[in-house]
N, C-alpha and C positions, 0 to 999 in steps of 0.2 A: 730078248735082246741082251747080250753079253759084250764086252772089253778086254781086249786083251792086255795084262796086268806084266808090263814086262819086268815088273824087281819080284814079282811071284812066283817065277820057275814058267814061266810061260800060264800059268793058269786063268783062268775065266772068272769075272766076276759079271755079276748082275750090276747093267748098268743104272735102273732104276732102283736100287735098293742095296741093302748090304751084302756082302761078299757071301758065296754059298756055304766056303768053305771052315771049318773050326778053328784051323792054323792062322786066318787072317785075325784073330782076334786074341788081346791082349791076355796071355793066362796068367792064373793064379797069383805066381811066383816073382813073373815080371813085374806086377803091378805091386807085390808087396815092397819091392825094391824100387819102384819109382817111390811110394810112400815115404821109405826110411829116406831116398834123397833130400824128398821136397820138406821133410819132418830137419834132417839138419840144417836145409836151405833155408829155413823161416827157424828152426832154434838160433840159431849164431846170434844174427843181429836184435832178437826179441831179449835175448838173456843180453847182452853185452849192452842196449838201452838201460835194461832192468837195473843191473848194476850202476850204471852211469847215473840214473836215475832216481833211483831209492834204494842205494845198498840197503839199506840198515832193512829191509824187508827178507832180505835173505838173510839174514843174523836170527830172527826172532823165529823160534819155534812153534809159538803160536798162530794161528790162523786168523789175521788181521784184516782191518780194511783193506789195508794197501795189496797185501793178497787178491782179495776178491777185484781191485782195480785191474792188477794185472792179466786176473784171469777172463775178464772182461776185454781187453786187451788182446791177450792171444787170440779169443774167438774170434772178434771185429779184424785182426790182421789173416786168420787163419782162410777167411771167411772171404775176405778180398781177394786174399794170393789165388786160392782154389776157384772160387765163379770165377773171379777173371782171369786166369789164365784161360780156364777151359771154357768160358766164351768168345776168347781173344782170338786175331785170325791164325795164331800158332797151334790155339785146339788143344791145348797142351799144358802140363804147368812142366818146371825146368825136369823134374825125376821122369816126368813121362816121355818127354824129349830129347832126355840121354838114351831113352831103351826103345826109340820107336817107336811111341801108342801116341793114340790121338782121340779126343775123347768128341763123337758124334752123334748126328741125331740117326732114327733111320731111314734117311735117304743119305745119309754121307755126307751133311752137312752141317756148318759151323752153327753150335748153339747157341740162344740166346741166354742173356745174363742171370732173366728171371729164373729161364728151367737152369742152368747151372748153379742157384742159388739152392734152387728144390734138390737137386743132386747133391751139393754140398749136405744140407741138414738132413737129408735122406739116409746117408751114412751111418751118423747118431742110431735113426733105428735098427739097420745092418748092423752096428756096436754092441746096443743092447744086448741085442735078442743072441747072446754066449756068441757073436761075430759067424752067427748062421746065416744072416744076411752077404758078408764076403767070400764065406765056405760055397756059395752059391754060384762061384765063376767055374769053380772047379766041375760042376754037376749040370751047367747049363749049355745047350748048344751054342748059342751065341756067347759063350761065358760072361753073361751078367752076375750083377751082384744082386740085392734086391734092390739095391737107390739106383742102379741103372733102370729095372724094370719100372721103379716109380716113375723115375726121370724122363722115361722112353731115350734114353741114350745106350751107345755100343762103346768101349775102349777098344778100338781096332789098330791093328798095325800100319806105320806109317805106308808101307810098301805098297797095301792095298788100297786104297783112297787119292794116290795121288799120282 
């Protein structure tokens, strides 16, 4: 059983699963640029707190407490923004939502907070591992990375899914 997907050029998707086709799904490039959005979207007001808050951490060269506060800090806010966006009924954080993706499970629907939390720290190992885990959107049919694979989630285009 298939759907006719009318922002997709008239093409067919599986109505119980994800789309057949490769195009429906968020590649490489796009997604590196939803990143750098949501990356300025959450730098601004984290750095502009920072300062508000403990200049004098930005002054010191050395690697402080207050350092380590902050970077404790970015994770807990990084970590929020990310699950809950892409648990939220938008599916999306704001960089994925300027470019049309939408971040699901595989039936096409809205994940939960836990598995977007797994998805979030799933990344880190994608990171590690020389960012062979994100090179893997590029080489996979469904273009996952490998914290989607963990995650069992798809970045799919908005066009497809709704």
């Amino acid at each position: 059983m298939s759907t006719y997907c009318a922002g997709c050029g008239g093409q067919l998707q599986a109505a119980d699963g994800p789309p057949a086709e490769r195009s429906a799904y968020g590649g490489f490039w796009r997604r590196v640029l939803a990143v750098v959005i949501d990356t300025v979207v959450l730098m601004i007001p984290l750095s502009i707190a920072r300062m508000m808050i403990s200049p004098e951490s930005l002054q010191n060269p050395e690697f402080t407490d207050a350092d380590a506060a902050w970077m404790l800090v970015n994770t807990v806010v990084g970590w929020l923004y990310w699950a809950g966006m892409h648990s939220s009924q938008l599916r999306a954080t704001l960089g994925k939502l300027a470019l049309g993706l939408r971040v699901v499970d595989y039936h096409g629907e809205r994940i939960s907070f836990l598995r977007a939390t797994g998805r979030h720290f799933a990344e880190f190992l994608s990171a590690i591992l020389f960012g062979i885990g994100y090179l893997m959107v590029v080489f996979t049919r469904r273009r996952q990375g490998l914290h989607d694979m963990m995650a069992g989630t798809l970045v799919v285009r908005q066009e497809y899914i709704d």
